[in-house]
C-alpha positions in Angstrom: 2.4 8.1 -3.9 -1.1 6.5 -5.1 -1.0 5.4 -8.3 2.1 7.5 -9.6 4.1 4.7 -7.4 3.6 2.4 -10.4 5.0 5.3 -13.0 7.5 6.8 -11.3 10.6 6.7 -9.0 10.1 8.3 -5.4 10.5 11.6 -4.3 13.3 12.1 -1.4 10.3 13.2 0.9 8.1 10.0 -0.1 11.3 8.1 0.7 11.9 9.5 4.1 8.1 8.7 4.5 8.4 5.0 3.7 11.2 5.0 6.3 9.1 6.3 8.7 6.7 3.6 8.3 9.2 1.1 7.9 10.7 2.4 11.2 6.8 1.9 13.2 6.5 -1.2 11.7 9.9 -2.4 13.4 9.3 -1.1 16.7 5.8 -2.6 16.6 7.4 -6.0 16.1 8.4 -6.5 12.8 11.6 -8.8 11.9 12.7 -7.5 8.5 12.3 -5.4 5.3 11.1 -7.8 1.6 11.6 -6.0 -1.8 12.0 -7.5 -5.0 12.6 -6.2 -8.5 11.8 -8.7 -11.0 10.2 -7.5 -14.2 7.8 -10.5 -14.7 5.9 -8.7 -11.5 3.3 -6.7 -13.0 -0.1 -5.1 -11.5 -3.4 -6.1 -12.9 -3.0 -3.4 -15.9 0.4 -4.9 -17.1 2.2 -2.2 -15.5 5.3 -2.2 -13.1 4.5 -2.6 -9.5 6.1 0.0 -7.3 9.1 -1.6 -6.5 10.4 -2.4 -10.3 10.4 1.6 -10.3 12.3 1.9 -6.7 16.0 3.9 -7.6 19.0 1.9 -5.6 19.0 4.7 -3.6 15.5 4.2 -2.2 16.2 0.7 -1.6 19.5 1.2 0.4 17.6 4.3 2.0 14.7 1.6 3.6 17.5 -0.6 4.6 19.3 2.0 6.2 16.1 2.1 9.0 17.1 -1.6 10.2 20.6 -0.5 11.4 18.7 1.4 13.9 17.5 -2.0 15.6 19.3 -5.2 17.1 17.6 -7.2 14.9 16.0 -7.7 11.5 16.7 -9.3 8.1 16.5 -7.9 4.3 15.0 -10.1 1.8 15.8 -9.4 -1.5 15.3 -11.0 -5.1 17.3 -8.3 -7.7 16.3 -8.4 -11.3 18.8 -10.9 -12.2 19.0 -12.8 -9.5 18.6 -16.1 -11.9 21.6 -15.5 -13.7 23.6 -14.9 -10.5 22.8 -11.0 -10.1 24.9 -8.7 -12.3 27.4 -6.1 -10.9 24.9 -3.1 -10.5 22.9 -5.5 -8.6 25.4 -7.1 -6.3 26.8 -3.7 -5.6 23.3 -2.7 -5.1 22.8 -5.5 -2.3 25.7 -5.3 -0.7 25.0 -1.1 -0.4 21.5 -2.7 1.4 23.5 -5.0 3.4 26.2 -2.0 4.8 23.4 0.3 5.3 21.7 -2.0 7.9 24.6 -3.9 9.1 22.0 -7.3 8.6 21.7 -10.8 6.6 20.1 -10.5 3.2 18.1 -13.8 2.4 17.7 -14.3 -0.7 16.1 -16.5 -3.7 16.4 -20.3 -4.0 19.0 -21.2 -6.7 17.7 -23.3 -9.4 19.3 -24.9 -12.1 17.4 -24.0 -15.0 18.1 -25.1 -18.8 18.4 -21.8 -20.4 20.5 -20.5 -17.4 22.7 -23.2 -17.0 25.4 -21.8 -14.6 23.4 -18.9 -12.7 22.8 -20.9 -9.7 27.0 -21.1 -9.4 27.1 -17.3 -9.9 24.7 -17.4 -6.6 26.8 -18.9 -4.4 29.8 -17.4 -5.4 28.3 -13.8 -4.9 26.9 -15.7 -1.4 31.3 -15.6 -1.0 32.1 -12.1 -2.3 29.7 -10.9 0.4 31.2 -12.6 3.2 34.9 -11.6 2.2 33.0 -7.9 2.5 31.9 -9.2 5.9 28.1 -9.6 4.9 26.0 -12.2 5.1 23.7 -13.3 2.4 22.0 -16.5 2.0 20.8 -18.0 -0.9 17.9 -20.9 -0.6 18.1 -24.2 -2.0 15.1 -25.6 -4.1 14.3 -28.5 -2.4 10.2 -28.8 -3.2 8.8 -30.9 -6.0 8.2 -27.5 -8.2 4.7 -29.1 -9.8 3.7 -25.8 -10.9 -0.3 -24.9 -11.5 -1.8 -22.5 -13.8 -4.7 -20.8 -15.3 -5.1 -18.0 -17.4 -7.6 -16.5 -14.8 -4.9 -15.1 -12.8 -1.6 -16.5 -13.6 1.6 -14.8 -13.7 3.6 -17.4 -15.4 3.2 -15.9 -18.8 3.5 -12.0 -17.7 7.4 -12.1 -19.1 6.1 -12.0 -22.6 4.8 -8.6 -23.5 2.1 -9.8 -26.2 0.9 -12.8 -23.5 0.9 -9.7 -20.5 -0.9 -7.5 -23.0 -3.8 -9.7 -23.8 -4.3 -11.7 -20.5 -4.6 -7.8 -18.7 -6.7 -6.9 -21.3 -10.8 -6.2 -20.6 -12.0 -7.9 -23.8 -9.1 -10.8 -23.4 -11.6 -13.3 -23.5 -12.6 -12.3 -27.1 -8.8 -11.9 -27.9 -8.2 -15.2 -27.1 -10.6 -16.2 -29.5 -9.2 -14.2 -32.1 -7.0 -16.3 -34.5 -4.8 -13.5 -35.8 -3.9 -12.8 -31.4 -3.0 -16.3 -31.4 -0.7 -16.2 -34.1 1.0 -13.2 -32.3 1.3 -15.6 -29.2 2.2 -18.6 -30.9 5.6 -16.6 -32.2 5.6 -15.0 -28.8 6.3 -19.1 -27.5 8.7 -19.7 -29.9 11.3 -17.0 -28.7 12.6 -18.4 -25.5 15.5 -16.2 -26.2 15.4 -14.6 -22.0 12.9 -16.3 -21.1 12.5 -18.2 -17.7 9.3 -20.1 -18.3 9.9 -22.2 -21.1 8.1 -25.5 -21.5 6.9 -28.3 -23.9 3.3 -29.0 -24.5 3.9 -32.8 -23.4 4.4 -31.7 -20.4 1.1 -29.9 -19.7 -1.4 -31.7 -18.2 -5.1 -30.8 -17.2 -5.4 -30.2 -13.6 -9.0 -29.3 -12.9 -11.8 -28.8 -15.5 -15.2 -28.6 -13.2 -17.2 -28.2 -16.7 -15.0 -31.0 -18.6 -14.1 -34.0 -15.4 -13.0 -35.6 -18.1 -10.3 -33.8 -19.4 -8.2 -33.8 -16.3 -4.8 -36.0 -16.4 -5.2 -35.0 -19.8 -1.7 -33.8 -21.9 -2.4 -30.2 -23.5 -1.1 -32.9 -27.1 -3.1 -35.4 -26.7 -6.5 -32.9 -26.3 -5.0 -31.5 -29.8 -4.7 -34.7 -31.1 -8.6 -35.6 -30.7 -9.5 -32.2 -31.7 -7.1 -31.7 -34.6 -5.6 -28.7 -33.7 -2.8 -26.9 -32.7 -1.5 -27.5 -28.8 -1.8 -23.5 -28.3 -5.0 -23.8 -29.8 -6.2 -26.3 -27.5 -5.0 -25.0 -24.5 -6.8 -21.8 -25.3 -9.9 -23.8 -26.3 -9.6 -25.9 -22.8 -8.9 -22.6 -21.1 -12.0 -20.3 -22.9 -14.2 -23.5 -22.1 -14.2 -22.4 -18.3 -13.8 -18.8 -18.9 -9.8 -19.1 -17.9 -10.7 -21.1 -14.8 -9.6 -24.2 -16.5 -5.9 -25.2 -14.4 -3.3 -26.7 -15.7 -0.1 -28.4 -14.3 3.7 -28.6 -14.8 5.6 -30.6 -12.9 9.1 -32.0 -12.5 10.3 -30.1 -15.9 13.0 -29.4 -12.9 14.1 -32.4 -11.7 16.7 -33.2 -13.8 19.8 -35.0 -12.9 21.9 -31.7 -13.1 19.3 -29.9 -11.3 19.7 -32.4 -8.6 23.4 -32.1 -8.9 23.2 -28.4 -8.2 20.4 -28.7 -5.3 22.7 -31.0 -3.4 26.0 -28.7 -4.1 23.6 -24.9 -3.0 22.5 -27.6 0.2 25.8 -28.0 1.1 27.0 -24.6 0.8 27.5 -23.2 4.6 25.3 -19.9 3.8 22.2 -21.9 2.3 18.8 -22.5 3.6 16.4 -24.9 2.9 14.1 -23.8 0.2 11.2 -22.8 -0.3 7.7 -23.0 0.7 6.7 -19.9 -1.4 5.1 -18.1 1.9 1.6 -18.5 0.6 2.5 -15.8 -2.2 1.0 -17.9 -5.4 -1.6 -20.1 -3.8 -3.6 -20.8 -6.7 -0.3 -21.6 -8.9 1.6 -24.2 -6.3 2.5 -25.0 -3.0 6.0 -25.9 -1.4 5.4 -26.4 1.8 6.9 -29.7 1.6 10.5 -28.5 1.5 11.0 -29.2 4.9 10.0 -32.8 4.6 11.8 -33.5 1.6 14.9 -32.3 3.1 14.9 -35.0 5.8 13.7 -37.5 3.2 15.9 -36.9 0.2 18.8 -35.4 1.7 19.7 -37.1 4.7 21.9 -37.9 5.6 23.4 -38.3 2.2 24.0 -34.7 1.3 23.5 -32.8 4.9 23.7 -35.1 8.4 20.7 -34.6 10.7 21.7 -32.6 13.2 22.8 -29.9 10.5 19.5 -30.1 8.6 17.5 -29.8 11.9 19.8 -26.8 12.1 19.0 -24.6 9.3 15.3 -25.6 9.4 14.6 -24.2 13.2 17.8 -22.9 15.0 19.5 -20.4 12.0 15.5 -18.9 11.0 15.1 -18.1 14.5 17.9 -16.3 15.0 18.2 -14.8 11.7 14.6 -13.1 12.8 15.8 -12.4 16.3 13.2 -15.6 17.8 16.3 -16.2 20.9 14.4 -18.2 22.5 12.7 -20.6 20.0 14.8 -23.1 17.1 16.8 -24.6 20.2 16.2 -27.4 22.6 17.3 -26.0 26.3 16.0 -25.6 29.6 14.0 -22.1 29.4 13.1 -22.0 26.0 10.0 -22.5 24.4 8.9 -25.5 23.9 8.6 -26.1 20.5 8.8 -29.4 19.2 8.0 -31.5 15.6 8.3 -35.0 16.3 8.4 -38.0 13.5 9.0 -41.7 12.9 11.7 -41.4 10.1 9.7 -44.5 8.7 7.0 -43.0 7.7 7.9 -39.3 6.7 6.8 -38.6 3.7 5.2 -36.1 1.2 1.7 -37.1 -0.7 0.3 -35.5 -3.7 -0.6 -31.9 -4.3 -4.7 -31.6 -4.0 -6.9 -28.5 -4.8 -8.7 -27.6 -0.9 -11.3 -24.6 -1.0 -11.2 -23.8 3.0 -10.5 -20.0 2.5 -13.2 -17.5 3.3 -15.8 -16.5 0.1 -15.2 -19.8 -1.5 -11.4 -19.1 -1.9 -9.3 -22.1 -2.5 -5.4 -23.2 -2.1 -3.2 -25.6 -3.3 -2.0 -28.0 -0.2 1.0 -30.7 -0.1 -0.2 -33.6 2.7 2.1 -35.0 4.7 2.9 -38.3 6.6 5.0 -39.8 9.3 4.8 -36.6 12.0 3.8 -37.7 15.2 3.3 -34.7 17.4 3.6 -30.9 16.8 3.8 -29.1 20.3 3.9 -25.5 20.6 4.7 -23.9 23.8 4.8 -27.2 25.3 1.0 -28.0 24.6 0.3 -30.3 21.9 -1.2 -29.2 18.9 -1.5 -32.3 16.1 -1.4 -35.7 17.6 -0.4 -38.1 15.1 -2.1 -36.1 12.4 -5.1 -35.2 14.4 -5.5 -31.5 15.5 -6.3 -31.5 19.3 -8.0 -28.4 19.4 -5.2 -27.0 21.4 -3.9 -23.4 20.7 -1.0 -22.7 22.4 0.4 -20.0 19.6 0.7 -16.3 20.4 2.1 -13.4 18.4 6.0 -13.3 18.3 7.9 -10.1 18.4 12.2 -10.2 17.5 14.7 -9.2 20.7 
């Protein structure tokens, strides 16, 4: 489709071709198909990217191509899928979920203050679909959700038209300048009416200012308090002063008790998986790769036993993927193994590491307490320590 894919709905013969390719990728080894359809997702223009514009009938046409295999999973985040997904989307999913006869996994319920009760309307679609007889799992929220941003490449904003506008913009470092564009985004962050990311200056600290050290740890208020301006203005300053590199951080806005209340209640639900490391798909905005540790740290055994959360972590993503042979512990399976002292698990700060290729850099989550990771029965990290040991090989479903 080229660029028409980000104007225009498919064509029934650019479908079928999308199910071809979905259909090689399969046999070649792959475990699943991923859409989503948010409308925060935009391309580097502002635009839609290709699957905001994908008709229900594409979408149900590409999961169709995974009933032709034994294995394989849908993952799925519909357009509502904060407040609970609507009807056209929940019929829309569970069309996905007939077509292929396979699990849908789908985004981490979160309790959020402007969507009080959507996380509830997750888990009770999670029960329409299995009285239909499908199976789709919602993921609990279980990381610390310190979120990092700049206005280099941030997507945080891109659910306000006049922020999307000028951050895609090629002059936007000038229009950020501009006082009357402020104004515009000033009332643009007073509307939270919709809105998902909404947020109080307090809670905006200075993450990393490599031109101005001294500014990090910083609240976006109190930098507008020495320079007597407005907070927007001195975020904008702060930002322009590093040509948008300037990062910021906003962490445990979250973490209230009733989000904690509704953590512990999606955790508990039978269809749940922990949640969510974020696959690597914002690494300059946060990292949450320590779900998995907070889960045995935080939760049990007072919300989920042991055994159970051991469960969801290795055994039900392995077989959900088609992995028969790995997430168990049994004479002729792969030896796979994560060993800790309960005593010292725990999670350490989030740390900016640059260990990408060209200088590209990552937000990482350290950990503490592992003793051994072993991975087809050849140790890998020795009590933190890598060994040097490579054991891993490519994995293919059946």
């Amino acid at each position: 489709m080229g660029d028409d894919a980000s104007v225009r709905e498919a064509e029934p013969d650019e479908v079928e071709a999308m199910q071809q390719l979905l259909r090689a990728a399969l046999a070649a080894g792959a475990v699943g198909f991923s859409s989503s359809q948010l409308d925060m997702h935009v391309d580097q223009h502002g635009g839609p990217v290709p699957s905001n514009l994908s008709a229900p009938e594409e979408l149900v046409a590409l999961a169709s191509v995974l009933g032709e295999f034994p294995y394989g999973v849908i993952e799925f985040i519909s357009r509502t899928n904060l407040e609970g997904h609507d009807r056209a989307d929940r019929d829309l999913m569970l069309a996905m979920c007939a077509a292929s006869g396979k699990p849908m996994n789908v985004n981490p319920l979160v309790q959020l203050p402007k969507i009080p009760d959507g996380w509830r309307r997750g888990l009770e679609f999670a029960d329409e679909a299995a009285r239909r007889g499908h199976r789709v799992l919602p993921q609990s929220s279980l990381q610390q959700l310190q979120v990092f941003f700049a206005l280099h490449d941030t997507f945080l904003f891109d659910e306000m038209p006049a922020f999307r506008s000028v951050l895609t913009a090629p002059d936007r470092l000038a229009q950020l300048a501009d006082p009357t564009v402020r104004d515009r985004l000033r009332a643009a962050l007073a509307d939270t009416e919709g809105r998902v990311f909404v947020f109080s200056w307090d809670g905006v600290r200075v993450a990393r200012a490599d031109s101005n050290p001294g500014w990090v740890g910083r609240s976006v208020t109190d930098l507008a308090r020495q320079w007597e301006s407005d907070p927007l203005d001195a975020f904008l300053d702060a930002s322009l002063a590093d040509d948008l590199r300037t990062t910021f951080t906003l962490g445990g806005s979250l973490r209230s008790p009733a989000s904690r209340a509704a953590t512990e209640e999606v955790l508990r639900h039978p269809a749940s998986l922990p949640g969510s490391s974020d696959a690597g798909a914002h690494l300059t905005s946060y990292c949450g790769a320590d779900f998995s540790t907070r889960l045995l740290t935080d939760y049990v055994p007072t919300v989920v036993p042991l055994e159970e959360a051991v469960r969801r972590l290795a055994t039900v993503p392995a077989h959900l993927y088609g992995f028969a042979d790995r997430g168990v512990i049994r004479p002729g399976a792969a030896a796979d193994l994560v060993v800790w002292d309960p005593a010292r698990l725990g999670v350490g700060p989030t740390r900016w590491c640059e260990d990408f290729p060209a200088g590209g850099g990552r937000f990482v989550v350290e950990s503490t307490g592992y003793r051994a990771t072993v991975v087809n029965g050849a140790v890998l990290y020795d009590d933190g320590s890598d060994t040097g040991a490579r054991a891993g090989r490519v994995l293919t479903p059946g």
